[in-house]
Residue frames as a rotation matrix with the C-alpha (Angstrom) as fourth column:
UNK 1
0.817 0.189 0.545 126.28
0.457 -0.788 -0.412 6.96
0.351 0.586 -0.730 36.18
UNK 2
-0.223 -0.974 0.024 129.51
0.957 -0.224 -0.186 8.91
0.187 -0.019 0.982 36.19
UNK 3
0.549 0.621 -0.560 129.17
0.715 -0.696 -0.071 12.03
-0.434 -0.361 -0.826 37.94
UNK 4
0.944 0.035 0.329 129.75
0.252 -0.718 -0.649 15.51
0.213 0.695 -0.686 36.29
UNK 5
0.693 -0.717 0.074 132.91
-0.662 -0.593 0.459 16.42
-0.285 -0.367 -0.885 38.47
UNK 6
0.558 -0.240 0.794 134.22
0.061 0.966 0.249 13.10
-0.827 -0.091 0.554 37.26
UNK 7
0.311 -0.093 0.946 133.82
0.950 0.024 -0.310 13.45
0.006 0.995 0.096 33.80
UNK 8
0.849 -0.488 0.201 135.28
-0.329 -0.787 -0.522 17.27
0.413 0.377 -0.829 34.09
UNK 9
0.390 -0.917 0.081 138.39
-0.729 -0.254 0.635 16.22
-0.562 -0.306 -0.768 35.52
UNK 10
0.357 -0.179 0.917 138.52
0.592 0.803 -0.074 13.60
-0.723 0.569 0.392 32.92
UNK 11
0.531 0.480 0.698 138.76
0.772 0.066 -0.632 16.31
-0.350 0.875 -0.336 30.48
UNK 12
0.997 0.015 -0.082 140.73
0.024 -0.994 0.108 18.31
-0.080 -0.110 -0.991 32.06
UNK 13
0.116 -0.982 0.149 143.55
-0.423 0.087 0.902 16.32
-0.899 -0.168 -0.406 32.44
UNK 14
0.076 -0.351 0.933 143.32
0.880 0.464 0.103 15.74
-0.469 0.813 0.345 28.72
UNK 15
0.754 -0.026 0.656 143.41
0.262 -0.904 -0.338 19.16
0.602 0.427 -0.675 28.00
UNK 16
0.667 -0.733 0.129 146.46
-0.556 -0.375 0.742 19.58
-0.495 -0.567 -0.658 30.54
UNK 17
-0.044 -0.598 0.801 148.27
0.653 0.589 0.475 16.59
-0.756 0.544 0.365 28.25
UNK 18
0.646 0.302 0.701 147.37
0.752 -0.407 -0.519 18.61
0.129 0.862 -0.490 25.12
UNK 19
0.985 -0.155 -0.071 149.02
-0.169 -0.945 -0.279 21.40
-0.024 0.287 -0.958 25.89
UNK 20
0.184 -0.903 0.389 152.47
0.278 0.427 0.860 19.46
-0.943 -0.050 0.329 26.46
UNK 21
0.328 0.008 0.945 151.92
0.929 0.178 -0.324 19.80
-0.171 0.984 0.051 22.18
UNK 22
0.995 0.083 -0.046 152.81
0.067 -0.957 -0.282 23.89
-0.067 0.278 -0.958 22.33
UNK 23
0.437 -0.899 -0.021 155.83
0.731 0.369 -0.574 24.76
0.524 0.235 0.818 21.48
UNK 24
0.324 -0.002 -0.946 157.73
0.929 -0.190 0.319 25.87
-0.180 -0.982 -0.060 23.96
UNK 25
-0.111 -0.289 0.951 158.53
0.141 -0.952 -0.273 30.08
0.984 0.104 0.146 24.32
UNK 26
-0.564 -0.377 -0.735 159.58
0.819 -0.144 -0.555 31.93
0.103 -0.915 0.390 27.18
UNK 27
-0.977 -0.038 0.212 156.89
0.075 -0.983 0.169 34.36
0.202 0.181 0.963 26.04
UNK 28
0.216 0.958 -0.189 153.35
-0.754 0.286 0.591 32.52
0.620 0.015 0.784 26.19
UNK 29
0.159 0.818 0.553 151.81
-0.926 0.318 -0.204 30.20
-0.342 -0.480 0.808 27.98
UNK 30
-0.998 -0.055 0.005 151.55
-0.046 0.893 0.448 26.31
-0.029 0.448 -0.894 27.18
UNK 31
-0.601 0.505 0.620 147.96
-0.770 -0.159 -0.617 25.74
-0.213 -0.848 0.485 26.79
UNK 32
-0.887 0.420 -0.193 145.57
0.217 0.748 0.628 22.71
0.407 0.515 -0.754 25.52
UNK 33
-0.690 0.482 -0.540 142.01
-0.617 -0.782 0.090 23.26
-0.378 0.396 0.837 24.97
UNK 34
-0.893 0.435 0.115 138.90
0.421 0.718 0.554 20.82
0.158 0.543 -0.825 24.50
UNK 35
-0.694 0.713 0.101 135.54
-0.720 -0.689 -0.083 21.72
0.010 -0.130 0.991 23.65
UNK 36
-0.932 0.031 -0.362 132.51
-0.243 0.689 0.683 19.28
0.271 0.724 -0.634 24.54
UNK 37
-0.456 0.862 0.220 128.91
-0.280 -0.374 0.884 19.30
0.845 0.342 0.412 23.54
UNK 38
-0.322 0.550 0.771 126.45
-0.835 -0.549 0.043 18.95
0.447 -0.629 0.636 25.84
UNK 39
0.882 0.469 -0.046 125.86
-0.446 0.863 0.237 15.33
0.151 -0.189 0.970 25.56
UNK 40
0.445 -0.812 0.379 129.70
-0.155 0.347 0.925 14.72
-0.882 -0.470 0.029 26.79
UNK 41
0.448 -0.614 0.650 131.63
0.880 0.432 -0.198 14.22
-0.160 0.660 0.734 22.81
UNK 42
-0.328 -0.698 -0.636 134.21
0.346 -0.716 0.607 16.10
-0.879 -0.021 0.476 21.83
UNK 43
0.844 0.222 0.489 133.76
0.514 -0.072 -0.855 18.46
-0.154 0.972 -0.175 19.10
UNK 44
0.680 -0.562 0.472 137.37
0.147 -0.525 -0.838 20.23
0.718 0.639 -0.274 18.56
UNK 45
0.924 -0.196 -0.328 140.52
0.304 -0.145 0.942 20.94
-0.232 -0.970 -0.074 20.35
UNK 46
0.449 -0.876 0.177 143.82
0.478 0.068 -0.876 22.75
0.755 0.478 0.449 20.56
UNK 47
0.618 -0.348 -0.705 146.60
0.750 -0.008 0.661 24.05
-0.236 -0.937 0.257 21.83
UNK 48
0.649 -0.237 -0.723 148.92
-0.339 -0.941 0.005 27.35
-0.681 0.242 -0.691 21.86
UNK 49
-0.112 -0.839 -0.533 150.97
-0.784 -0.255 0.565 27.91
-0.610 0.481 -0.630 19.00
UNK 50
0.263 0.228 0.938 149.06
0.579 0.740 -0.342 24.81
-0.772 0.632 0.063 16.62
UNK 51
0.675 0.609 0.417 148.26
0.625 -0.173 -0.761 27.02
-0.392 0.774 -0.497 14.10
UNK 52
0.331 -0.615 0.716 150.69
0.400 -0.595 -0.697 29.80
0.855 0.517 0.049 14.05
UNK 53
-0.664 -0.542 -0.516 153.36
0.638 -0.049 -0.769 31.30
0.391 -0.839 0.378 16.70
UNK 54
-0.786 0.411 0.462 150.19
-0.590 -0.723 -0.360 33.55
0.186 -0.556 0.810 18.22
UNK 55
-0.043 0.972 -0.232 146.77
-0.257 0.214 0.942 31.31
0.965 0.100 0.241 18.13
UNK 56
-0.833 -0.103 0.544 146.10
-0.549 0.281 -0.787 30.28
-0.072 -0.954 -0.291 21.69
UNK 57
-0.994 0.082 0.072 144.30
0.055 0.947 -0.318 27.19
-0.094 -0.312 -0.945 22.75
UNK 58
-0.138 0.975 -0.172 140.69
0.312 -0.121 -0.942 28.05
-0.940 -0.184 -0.288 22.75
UNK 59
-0.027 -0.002 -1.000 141.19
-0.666 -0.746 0.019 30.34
-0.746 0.666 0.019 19.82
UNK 60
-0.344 -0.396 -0.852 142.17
-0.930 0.017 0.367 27.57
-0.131 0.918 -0.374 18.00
UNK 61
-0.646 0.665 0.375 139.75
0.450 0.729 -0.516 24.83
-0.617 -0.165 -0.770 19.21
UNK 62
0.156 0.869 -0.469 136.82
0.126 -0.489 -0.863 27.35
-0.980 0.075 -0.186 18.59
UNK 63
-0.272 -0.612 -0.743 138.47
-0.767 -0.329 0.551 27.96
-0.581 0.720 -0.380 15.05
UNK 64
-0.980 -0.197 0.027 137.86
-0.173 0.911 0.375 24.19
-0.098 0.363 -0.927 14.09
UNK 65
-0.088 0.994 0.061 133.97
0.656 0.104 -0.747 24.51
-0.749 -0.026 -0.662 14.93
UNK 66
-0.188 0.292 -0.938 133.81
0.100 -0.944 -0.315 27.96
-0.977 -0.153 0.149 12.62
UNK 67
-0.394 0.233 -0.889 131.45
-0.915 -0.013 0.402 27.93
0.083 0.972 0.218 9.91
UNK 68
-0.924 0.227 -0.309 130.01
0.187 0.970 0.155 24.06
0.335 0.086 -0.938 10.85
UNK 69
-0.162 0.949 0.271 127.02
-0.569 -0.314 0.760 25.63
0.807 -0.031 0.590 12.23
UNK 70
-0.212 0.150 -0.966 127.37
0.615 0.788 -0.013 23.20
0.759 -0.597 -0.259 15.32
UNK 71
0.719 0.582 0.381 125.28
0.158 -0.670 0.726 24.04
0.677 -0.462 -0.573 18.33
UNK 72
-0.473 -0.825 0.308 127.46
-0.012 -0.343 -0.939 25.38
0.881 -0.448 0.153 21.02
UNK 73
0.389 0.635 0.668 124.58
-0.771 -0.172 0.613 25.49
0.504 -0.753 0.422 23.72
UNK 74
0.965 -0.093 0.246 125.07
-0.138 0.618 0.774 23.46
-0.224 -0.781 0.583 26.85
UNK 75
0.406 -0.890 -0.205 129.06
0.293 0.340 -0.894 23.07
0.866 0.303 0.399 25.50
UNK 76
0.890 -0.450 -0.069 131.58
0.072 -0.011 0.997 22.83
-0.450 -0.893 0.023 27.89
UNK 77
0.287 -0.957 0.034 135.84
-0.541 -0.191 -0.819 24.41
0.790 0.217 -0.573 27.05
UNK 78
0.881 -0.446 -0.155 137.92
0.332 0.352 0.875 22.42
-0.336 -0.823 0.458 29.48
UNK 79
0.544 -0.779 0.312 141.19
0.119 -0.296 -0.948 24.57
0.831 0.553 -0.068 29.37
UNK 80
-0.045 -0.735 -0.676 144.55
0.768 0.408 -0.494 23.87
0.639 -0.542 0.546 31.28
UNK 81
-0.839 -0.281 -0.465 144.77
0.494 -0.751 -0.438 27.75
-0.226 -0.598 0.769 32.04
UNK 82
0.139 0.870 -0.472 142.17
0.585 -0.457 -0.670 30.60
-0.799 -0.183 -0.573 32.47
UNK 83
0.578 0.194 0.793 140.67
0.781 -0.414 -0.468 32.25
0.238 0.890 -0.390 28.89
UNK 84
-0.883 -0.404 0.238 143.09
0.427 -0.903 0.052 35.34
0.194 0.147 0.970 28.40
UNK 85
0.500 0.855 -0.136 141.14
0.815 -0.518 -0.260 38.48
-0.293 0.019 -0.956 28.57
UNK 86
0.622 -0.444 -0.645 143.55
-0.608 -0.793 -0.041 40.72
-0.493 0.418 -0.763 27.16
UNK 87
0.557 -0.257 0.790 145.46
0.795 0.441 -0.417 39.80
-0.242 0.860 0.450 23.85
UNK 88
-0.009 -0.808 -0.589 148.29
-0.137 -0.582 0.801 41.97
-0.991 0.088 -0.105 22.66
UNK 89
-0.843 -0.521 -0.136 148.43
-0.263 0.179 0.948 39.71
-0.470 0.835 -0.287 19.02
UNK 90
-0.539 0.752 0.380 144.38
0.657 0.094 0.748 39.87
0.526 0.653 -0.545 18.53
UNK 91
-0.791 0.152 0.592 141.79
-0.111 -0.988 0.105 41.44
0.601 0.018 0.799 18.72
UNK 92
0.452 0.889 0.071 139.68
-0.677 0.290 0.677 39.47
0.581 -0.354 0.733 20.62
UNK 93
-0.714 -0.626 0.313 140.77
-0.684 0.532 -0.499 37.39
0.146 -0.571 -0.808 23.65
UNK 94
-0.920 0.056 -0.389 139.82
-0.061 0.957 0.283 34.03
0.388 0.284 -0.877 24.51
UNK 95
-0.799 0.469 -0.376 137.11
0.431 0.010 -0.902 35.04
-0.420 -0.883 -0.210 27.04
UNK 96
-0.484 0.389 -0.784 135.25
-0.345 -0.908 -0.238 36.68
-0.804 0.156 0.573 24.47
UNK 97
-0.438 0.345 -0.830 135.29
-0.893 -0.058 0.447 34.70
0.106 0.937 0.333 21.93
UNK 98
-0.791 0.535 -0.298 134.00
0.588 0.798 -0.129 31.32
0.169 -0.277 -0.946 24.45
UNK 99
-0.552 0.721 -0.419 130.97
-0.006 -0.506 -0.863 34.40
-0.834 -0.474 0.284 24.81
UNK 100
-0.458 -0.130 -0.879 130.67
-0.843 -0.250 0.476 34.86
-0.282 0.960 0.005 21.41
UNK 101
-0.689 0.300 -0.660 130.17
-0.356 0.653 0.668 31.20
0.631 0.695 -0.343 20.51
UNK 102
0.021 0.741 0.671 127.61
-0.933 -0.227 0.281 31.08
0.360 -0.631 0.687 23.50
UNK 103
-0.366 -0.475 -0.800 129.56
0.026 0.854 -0.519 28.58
0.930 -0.211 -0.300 25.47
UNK 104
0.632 0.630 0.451 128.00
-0.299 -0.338 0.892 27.80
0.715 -0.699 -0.025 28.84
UNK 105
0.755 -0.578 0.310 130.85
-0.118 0.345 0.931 26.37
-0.645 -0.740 0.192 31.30
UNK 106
0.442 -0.870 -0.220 134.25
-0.407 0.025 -0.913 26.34
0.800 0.493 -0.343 31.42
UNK 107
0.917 -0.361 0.173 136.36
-0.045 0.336 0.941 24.35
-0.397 -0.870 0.292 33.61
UNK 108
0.688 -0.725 -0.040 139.86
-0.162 -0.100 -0.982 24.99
0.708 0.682 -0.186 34.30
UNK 109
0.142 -0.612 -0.778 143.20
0.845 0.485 -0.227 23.84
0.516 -0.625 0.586 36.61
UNK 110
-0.280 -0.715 -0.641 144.93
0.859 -0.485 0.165 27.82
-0.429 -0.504 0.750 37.09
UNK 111
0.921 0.313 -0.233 143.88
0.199 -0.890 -0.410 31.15
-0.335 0.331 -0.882 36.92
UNK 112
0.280 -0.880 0.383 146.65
0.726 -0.068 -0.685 32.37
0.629 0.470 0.620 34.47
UNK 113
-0.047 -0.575 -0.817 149.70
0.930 -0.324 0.175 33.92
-0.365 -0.751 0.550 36.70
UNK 114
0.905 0.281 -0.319 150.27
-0.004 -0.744 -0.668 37.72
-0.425 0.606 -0.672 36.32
UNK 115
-0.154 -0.984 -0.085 153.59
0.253 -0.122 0.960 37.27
-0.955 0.126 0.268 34.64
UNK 116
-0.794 -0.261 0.549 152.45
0.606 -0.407 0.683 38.95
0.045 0.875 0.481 31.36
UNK 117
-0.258 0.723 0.640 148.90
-0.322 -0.689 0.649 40.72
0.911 -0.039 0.411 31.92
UNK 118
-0.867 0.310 0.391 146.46
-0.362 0.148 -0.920 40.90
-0.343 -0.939 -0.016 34.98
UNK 119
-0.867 0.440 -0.234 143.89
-0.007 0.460 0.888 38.41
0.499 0.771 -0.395 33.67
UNK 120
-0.595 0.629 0.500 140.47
-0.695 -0.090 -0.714 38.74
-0.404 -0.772 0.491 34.86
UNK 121
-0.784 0.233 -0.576 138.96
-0.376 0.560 0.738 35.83
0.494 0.795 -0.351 32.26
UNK 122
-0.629 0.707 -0.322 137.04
0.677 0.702 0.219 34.02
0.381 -0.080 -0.921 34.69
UNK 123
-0.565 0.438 -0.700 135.63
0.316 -0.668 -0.673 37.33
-0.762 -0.602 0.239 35.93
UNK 124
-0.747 0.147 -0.648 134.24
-0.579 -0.625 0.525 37.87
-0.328 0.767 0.552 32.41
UNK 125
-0.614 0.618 -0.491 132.67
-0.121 0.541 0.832 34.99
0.780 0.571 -0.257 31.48
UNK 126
-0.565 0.657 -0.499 130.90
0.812 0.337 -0.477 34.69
-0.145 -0.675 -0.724 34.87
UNK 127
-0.732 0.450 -0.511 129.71
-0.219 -0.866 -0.449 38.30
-0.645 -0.216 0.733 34.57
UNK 128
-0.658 0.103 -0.746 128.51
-0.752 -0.068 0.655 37.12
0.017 0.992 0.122 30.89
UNK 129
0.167 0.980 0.105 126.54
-0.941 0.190 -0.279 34.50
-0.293 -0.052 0.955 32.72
UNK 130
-0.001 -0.683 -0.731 129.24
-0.589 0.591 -0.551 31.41
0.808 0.430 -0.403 32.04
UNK 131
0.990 0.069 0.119 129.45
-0.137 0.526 0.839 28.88
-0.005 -0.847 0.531 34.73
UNK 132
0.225 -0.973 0.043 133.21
-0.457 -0.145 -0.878 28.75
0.860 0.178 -0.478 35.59
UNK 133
0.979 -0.201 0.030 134.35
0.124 0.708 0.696 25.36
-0.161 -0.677 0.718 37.79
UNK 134
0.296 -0.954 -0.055 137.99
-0.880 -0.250 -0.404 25.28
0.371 0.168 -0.913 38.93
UNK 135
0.938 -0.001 -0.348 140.17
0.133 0.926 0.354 22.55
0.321 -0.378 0.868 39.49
UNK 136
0.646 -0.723 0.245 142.99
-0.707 -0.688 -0.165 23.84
0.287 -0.067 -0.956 41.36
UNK 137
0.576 -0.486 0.657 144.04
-0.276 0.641 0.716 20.50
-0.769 -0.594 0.235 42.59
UNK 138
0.560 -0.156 0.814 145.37
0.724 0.569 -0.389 19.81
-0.403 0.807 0.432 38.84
UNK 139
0.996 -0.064 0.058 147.42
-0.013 -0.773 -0.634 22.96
0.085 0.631 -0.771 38.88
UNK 140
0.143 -0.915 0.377 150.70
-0.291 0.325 0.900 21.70
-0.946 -0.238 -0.220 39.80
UNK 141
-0.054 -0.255 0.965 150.54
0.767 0.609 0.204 19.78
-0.640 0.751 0.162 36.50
UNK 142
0.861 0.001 0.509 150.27
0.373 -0.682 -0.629 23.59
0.347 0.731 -0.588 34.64
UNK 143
0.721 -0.647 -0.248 152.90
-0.531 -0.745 0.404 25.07
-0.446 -0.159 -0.881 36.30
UNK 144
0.085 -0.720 0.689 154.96
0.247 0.685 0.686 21.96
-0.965 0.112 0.236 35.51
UNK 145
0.382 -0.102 0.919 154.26
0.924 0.042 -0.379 22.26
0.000 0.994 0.110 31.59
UNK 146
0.637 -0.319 0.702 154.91
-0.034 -0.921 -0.388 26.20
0.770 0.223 -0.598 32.03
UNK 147
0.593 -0.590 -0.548 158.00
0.462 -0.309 0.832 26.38
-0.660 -0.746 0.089 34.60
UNK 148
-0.406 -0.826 0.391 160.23
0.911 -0.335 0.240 27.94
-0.067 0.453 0.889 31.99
UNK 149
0.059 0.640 0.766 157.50
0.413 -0.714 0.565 31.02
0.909 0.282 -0.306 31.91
UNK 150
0.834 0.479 -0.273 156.93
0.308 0.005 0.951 30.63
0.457 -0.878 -0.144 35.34
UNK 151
-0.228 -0.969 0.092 161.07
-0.556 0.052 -0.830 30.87
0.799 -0.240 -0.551 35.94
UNK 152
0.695 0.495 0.521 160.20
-0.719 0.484 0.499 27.60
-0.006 -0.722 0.692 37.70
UNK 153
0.449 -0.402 0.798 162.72
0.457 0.871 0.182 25.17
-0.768 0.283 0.575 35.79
């Protein structure tokens, strides 16, 4: 049997490849974005800036599920960076809307830096009763995808 921390850093570092797909801006984030069910498949993923120059990664995973009526319970986001909690180009940030679809865990690499807002994301969804696993040893591989944000590279 493959234990649980296994199989989230499996996922994570496919959701840290994924986001390599954003196009790049000196204004957002890179991020990538998988959602899977409870019994470990994948039901949907993306990354910033798929859809249009504002959608962010979760936004636009969760987006792919909306209206299928699939169960979200026991789901797991695995996302490169921590859910936004403040949004400038919606109304709803990412942390809200993994509440909303009554995700239970999220596991992620980097709490997002403060170089555009002061994110408190994983402070929301835990308050909200979210399980929230970091993997900080995999954050080198976000800053890398975001060093032009970061004024890293």
């Amino acid at each position: 049997m493959i234990r649980r921390s296994a199989v989230d850093r499996e996922w994570l570092c496919v959701a840290i490849e994924l986001a390599r797909l954003s196009p790049p801006v000196r204004t957002a984030y890179a991020v990538g974005a998988i959602i899977v069910d409870r019994h470990g498949q994948e039901l949907a993923r993306g990354y910033s800036r798929e859809t249009d120059p504002y959608v962010h990664a979760e936004e636009s995973a969760l987006a792919k599920l909306s209206g299928t009526g699939v169960d979200l319970t026991g789901a797991t986001v695995y996302s490169s960076l921590e859910p936004c909690s403040v949004r400038r180009s919606r109304p709803r940030p990412c942390a809200e809307l993994i509440i909303a679809a009554g995700i239970g865990r999220v596991v992620l690499a980097l709490r997002e830096p403060p170089v555009f807002v002061d994110c408190d994301g994983v402070e929301l969804l835990e308050a909200a009763g979210v399980e929230v696993i970091e993997v900080p040893d995999l954050a080198d591989r976000v800053r890398a995808t975001n060093a032009r944000v970061l004024g890293l590279g």
